[in-house]
One Martini backbone bead per residue (centre of mass of N, CA, C, O) as a GRO file, in nm:
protein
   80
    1UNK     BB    1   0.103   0.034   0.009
    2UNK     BB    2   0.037   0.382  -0.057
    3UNK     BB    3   0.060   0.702   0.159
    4UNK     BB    4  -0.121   1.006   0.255
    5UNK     BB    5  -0.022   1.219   0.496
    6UNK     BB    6  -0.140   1.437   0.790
    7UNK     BB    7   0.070   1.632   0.980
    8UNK     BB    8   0.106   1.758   1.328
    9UNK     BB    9   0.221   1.955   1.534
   10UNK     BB   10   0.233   1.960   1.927
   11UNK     BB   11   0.381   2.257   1.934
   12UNK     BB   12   0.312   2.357   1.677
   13UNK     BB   13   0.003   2.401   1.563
   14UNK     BB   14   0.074   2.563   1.252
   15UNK     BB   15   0.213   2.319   1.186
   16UNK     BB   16   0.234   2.112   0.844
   17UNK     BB   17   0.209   1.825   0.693
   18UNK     BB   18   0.238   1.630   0.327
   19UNK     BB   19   0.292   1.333   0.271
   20UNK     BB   20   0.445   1.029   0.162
   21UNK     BB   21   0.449   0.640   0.150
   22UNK     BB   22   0.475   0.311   0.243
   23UNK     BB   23   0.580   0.347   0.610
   24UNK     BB   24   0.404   0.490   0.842
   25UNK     BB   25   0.578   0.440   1.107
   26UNK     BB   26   0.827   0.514   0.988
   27UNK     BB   27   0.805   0.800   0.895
   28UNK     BB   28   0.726   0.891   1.182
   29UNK     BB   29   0.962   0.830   1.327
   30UNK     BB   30   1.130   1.030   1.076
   31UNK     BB   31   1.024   1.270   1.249
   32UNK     BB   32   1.056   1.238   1.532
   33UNK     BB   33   1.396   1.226   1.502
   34UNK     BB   34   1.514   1.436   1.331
   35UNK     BB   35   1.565   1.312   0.988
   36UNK     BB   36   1.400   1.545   0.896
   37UNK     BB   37   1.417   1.869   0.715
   38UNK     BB   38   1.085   1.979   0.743
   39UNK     BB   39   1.055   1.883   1.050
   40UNK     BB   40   1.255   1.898   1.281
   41UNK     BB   41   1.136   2.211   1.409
   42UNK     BB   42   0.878   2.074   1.537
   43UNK     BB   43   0.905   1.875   1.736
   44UNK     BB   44   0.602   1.651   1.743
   45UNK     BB   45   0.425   1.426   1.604
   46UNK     BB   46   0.119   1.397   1.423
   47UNK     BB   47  -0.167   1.207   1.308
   48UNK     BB   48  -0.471   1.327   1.110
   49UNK     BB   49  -0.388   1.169   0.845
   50UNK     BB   50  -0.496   0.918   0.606
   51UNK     BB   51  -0.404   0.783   0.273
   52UNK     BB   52  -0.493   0.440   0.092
   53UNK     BB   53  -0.304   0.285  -0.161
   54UNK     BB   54  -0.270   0.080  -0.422
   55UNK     BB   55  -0.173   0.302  -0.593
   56UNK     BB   56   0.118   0.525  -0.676
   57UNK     BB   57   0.027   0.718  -0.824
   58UNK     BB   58  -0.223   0.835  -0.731
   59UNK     BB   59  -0.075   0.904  -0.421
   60UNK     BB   60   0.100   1.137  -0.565
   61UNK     BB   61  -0.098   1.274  -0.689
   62UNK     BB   62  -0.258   1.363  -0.416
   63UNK     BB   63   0.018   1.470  -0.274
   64UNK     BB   64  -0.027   1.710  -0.508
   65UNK     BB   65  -0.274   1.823  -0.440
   66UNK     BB   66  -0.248   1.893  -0.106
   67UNK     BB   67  -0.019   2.132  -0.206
   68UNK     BB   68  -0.231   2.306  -0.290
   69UNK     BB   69  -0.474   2.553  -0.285
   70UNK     BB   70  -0.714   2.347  -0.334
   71UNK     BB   71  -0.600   2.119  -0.123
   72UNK     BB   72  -0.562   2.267   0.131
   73UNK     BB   73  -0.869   2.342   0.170
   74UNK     BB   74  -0.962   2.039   0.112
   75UNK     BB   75  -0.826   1.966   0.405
   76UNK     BB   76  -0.909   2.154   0.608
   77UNK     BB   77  -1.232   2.095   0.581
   78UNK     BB   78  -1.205   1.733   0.515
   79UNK     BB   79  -0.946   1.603   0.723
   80UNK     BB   80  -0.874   1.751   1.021
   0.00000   0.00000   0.00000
């Protein structure tokens, strides 16, 4: 399966995160561990939504339309 996934700082609660992956536990271990660099300022996260595919296209797409001005809207008022 393959993931896209919506965090939220629990510390910094204006911070929003949207990722892609395969391993969603291990992801998000690599976002509270600061190995990752887009998110490292801001540990710890939590999972907020998450949205599972079948397809590895789609769920890029998915994740690349949520990266957007009317994704952004569309997660906010319908994921979070």
């Amino acid at each position: 399966m393959y993931y896209v996934y919506l965090l939220q700082s629990t510390s910094h609660l204006s911070q929003k995160y949207i990722g892609y992956t395969e391993n969603l536990k291990q992801r998000l271990a690599t976002h509270n561990s600061g190995n990752s660099p887009h998110t490292s300022k801001y540990i710890p996260w939590e999972i907020t939504s998450y949205h599972a595919f079948a397809d590895q296209s789609k769920a890029q797409a998915f994740e690349q339309y949520l990266k957007t001005g009317s994704g952004q809207a569309f997660a906010n008022k319908r994921l979070r």
